[in-house]
C-alpha positions, -999 to +999 in steps of 0.1 A: +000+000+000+019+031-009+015+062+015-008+085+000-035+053-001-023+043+038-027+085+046-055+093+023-082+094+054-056+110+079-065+148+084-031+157+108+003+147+102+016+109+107+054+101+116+065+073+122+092+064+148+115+039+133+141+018+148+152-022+156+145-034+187+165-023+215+174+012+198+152+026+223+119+038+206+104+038+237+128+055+261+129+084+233+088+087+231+087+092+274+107+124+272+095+137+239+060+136+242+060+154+277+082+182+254+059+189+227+031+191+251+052+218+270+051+238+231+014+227+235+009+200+205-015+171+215-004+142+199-019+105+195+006+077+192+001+043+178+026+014+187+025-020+177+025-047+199+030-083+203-002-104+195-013-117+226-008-083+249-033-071+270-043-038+284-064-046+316-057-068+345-073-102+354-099-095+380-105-063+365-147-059+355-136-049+314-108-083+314-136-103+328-164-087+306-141-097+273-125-123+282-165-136+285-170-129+246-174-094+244-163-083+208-159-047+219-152-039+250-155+002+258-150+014+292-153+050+304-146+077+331-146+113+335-107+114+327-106+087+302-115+060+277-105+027+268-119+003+235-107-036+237-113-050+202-107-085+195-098-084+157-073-117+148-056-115+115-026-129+104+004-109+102+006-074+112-027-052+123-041-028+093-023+004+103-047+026+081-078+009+100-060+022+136-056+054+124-090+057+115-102+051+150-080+078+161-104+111+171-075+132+149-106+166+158-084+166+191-049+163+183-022+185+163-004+147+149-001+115+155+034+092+158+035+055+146+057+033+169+068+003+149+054-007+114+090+001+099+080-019+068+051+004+061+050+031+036+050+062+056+067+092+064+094+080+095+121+092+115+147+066+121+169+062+150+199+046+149+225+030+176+256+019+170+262-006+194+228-031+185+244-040+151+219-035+124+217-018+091+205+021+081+168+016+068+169+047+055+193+037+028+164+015+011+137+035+026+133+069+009+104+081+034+129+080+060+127+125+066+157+120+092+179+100+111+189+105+149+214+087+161+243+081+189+280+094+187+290+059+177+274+058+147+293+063+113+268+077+085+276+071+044+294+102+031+263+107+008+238+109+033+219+139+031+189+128+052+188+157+086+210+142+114+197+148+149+213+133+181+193+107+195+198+121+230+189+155+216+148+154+228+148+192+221+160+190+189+138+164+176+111+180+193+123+211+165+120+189+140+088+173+144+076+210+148+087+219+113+074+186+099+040+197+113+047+229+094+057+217+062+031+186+062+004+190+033-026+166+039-030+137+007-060+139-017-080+113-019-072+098-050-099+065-051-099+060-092-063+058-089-035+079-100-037+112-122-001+113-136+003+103-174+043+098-163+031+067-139+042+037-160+012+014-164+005-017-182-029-004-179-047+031-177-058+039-141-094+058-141-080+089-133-054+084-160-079+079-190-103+107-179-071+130-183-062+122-212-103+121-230-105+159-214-071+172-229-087+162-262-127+179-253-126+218-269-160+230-255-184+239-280-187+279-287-221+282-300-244+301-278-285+304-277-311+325-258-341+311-243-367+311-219-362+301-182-386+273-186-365+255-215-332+259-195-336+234-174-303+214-177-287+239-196-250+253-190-248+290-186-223+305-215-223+338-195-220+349-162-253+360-144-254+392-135-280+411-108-297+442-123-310+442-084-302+438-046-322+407-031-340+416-010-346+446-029-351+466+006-345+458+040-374+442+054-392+421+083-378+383+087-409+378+107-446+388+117-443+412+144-433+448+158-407+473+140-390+495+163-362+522+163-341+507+191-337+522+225-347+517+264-382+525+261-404+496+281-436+506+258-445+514+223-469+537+210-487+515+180-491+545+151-497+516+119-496+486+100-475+474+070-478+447+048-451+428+023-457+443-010-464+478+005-450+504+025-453+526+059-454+567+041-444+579+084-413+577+102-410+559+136-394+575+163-383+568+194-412+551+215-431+540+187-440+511+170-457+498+134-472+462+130-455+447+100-455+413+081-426+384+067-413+407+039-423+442+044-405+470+037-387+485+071-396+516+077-375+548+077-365+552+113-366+517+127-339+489+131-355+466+143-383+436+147-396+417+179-411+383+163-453+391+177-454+360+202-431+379+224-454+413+221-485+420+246-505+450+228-533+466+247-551+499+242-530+511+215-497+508+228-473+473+230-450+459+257-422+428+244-410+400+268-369+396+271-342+412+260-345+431+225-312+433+205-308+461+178-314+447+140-328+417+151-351+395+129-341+426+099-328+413+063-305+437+048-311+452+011-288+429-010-279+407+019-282+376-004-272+394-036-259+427-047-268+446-077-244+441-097-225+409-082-221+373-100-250+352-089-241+324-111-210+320-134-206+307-166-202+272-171-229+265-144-255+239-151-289+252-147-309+230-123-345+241-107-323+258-079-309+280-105-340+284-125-360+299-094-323+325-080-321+334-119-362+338-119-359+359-087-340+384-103-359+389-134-333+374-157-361+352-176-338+345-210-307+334-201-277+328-229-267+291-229-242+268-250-260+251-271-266+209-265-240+185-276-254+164-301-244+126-295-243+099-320-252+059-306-254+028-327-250-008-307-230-033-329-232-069-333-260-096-353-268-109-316-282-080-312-324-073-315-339-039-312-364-045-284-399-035-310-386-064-329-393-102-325-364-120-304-344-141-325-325-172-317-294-171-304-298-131-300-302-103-273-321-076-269-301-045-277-306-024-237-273-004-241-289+023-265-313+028-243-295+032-212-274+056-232-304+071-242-315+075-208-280+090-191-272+110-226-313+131-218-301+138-176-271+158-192-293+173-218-279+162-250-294+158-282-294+123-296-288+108-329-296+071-328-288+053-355-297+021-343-280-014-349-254-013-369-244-050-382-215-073-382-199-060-419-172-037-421-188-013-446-216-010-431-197+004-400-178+026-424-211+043-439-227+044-401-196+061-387-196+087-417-228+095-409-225+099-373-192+118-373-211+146-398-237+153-380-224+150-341-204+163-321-196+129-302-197+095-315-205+063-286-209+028-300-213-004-272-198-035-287-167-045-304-135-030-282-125-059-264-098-085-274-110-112-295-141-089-309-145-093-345-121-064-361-144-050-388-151-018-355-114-018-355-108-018-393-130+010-395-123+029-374-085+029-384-100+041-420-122+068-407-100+083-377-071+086-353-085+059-322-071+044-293-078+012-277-071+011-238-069-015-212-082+004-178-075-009-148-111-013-135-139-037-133-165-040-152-153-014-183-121-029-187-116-023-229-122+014-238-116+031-275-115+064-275-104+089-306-116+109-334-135+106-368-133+141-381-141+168-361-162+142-335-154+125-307-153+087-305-160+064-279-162+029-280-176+009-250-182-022-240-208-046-247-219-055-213-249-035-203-232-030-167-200-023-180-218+006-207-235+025-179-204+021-157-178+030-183-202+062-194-205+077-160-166+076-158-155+085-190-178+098-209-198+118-185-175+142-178-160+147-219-197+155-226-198+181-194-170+196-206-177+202-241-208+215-229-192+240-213-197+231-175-170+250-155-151+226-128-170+194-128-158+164-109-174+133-097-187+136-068-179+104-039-185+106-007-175+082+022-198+058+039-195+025+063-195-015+049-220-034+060-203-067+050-172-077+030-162-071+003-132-088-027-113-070-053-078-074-071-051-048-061-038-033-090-075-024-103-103+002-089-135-021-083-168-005-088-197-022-077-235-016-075-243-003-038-271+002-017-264+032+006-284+045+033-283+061+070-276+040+096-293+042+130-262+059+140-267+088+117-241+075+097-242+062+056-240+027+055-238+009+023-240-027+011-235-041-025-265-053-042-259-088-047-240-106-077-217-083-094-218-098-128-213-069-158-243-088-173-266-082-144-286-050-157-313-056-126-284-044-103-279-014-117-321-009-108-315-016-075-283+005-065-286+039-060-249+043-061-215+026-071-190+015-045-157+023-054-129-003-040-096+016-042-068-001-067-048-005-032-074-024-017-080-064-022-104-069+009-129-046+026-146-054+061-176-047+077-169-017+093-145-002+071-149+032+054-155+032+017-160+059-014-195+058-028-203+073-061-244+082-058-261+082-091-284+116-085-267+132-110-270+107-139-293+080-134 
């Protein structure tokens, strides 16, 4: 597990303490934590332990209690709490699950005694006289090395050399570790970089490249607020107003001028949509509704179940603050400031703020237009008779389907059959009157090669292994001025392979400003396999616990065939390309599906 995947949850800085036994890890940790609490850093330290230690003391109500069969075993005090888990595994614990149980809201860092083989960011120490070798010499995370007089360093070490005796010096340079420490980004569909060498494309890796390739489209249309539902805004919205356009009432009840008067002299009545012609002065009060204009003179409203009126004149219970329950002019938006910018999709949020300040014909990009044909003489349009042998053809129409959420215009040309020229004449067609091209069928290894024959004649295409399940085989390229994409044939694998790749080459052309994926973290509910060296995505179930927390759970087989899954999830779990096991219990991305399916 490299470090940024073992780090990727951790939200304060993680050093490890690094050392063979009997360098004195410990001895160093009992005088340099009391020191960096003295500079006032509260630190958390994890140390790993032989696998039968215990914690507690025979006799002891918590021993007892799990030595009975208690799982968990949590005891508290006023001063302190203690968890007992019994977790066996083979080998060493999961470091990156222990620091996840860490509270890191209440500490400034936390130091990792032990785990010397794990990738993360260590200070060795070093002893001449117990006889082992430098790590740091095949460990390039090592930041420093302290160590006795005795010890002889390489000439070419040009690692920071502390004394190990030196507690105020290392307590320095932990300080400017905590300084210079930067916290990971989360990086769950795998690495970014083009320069990583991969046999195959990481997510993260093909996305990049697709969007360095998208030029978003530079026509522009005006239309009414109704129609621009799901339309990108291709200039900024400005506000020819304030909102609210005057200072007004938050609530039903009293406006006052503010002051150490005990009653108020009632003189009138204002309602939203009209205004008070007077001025209130000092002593006086006006009845006034949610929304009304405030009139000249006062500052502030009392909310009217806190008001006794009687005879004309008013009396409030508690303490009355000046400008309370009082909306400023332009306190939500200025006339003249950006309410939305350009490149922002228009959803029925927008529609009502652009709608609420008169701006009723707003200038959008126009829709990408987007060319689908399904291949293959298995496959049977769904109006037709099934034949023998054959499928009916369901990726169109889930293309159909995502393609209408982002507001594209379709071209559907149908099924295109198993004959070379055919493709030619279909991909022609396509390419000349769209703006993107998606076929499902006929990318993976040992498909027939008329797709890949024709596409060679027609354009400049790609074919790319990605390191994920299901969507493995991706083509992706030009004919013309279009974009090509060729996905896979499994219906899974189609909707899966869209929402990662294509989804975001179609928000970009159509000019959406910024977009990313949006994933989110929630709790297993049982286990879950992958492969390491792949990112996993499979159909989840997520909703909140009891605990207030999201929970999710797959939604049964995971088969790229199994179209009913897809139905049932509401959201893709995403098992990171470190990760070959998830537990119950252990935090996981989740990629919802609100914003395509």
């Amino acid at each position: 597990m490299s470090a940024d995947t073992l780090l990727s949850d951790c939200r304060v800085p993680v050093l490890g303490i690094c050392a063979y036994s009997g360098t004195g890890k410990t001895t160093l940790l009992l005088k340099l934590l009391p020191e960096l609490n003295r500079r006032g850093l509260k630190v958390a330290v994890v140390k790993h332990a032989h696998h039968n230690f215990e914690v507690d003391k025979p006799g002891k109500d918590s021993f007892e209690l799990r030595k009975a069969g208690a799982d968990q075993m949590l005891i508290g005090s006023s001063n302190r709490r203690a968890l007992m888990m019994e977790r066996p595994v083979e080998g060493d614990p999961d470091l990156k699950e222990l620091l996840a149980m860490i509270d890191q809201s209440r500490i400034d860092m936390i130091l990792v005694e032990g785990f010397k083989k794990l990738a993360l960011p260590k200070l060795e120490l070093h002893r001449a006289e117990v006889g082992k070798p430098f790590v740091f010499t095949h460990d390039p995370l090592i930041q420093a090395i302290a160590c006795d007089e005795a010890t002889r360093l390489p000439s070419d070490c040009t690692l920071p050399q502390l004394s190990i005796n030196d507690v105020d010096g290392i307590a320095d340079f932990i300080q400017r570790f905590i300084a210079q420490w930067t916290p990971v980004t989360p990086a769950p569909l795998g690495p970014s970089c083009d320069s990583v060498e991969r046999k195959q494309l990481s997510v993260n890796q093909g996305v990049a490249r697709i969007l360095s390739k998208v030029t978003p489209l530079s026509e522009t249309e005006s239309l009414p607020l109704t129609q621009a539902l799901g339309r990108v805004l291709a200039q900024d919205a400005i506000s020819p107003i304030n909102v609210p356009q005057h200072t007004n009432s938050a609530m039903d009840g009293y406006a006052i001028a503010h002051g150490d008067a005990d009653e108020f002299k009632v003189v009138g009545e204002v309602f939203a949509g009209h205004a008070y012609d007077g001025t209130v002065a000092a002593g006086e009060a006006v009845k006034i509704m949610t929304g009304a204009p405030l009139p000249a003179g006062a500052d502030t409203v009392i909310m009217r179940e806190l008001a006794t009126e009687q005879d004309g004149r008013v009396r409030f219970e508690g303490a009355i603050e000046p400008g309370q329950n009082v909306r400023q002019a332009g306190e939500d938006i200025r006339t003249g400031a950006t309410a939305l910018t350009q490149g922002a999709r228009i959803s029925a949020a927008e529609m009502g703020l652009l709608a609420s300040l008169g701006l009723a014909q707003p200038t959008v990009w126009r829709r990408p237009k987007v060319a689908i044909f399904s291949t293959g003489d298995e496959v049977c349009a769904p109006e037709a008779p099934l034949k023998q042998n054959c499928i009916f053809d369901a990726n169109r129409f889930s293309l159909h389907g995502m393609l209408a959420q982002l507001g594209c215009e379709v071209i559907d040309l149908g099924i295109i059959e198993d004959n070379e020229d055919a493709m030619v004449t279909a991909l022609e067609q396509a390419s000349s009157q769209a703006d993107v091209v998606i076929s499902s069928g006929g990318v993976s290894v040992g498909d027939a090669d008329f797709i890949k024959d024709a596409l060679a004649r027609l354009g400049t295409i790609d074919f790319w292994k990605i390191a994920m399940r299901p969507g493995r085989p991706l083509a992706f390229g030009t004919i013309g001025n279009a974009l090509f994409f060729g996905l896979p044939g499994n219906p899974v694998a189609v909707m899966i392979s869209f929402m990662q790749f294509v989804q975001p080459a179609l928000r970009k052309l159509a000019g959406e400003s910024h977009w990313a994926p949006r994933l989110v973290k929630a709790v297993a509910t049982e286990p879950m396999r992958s492969r390491t060296g792949r990112t996993e995505f499979s159909r989840g179930i997520a909703t909140l616990g009891a605990a207030g927390q999201l929970e999710v759970r797959t939604t049964g087989s995971q088969g790229s065939g199994i179209l009913s899954s897809m139905v049932q999830a509401n959201c893709l779990i995403v098992i990171e390309e470190a990760i070959d096991l998830v537990r119950p219990g252990d935090a996981v991305w989740v990629q919802p599906f609100a914003d395509l399916m």
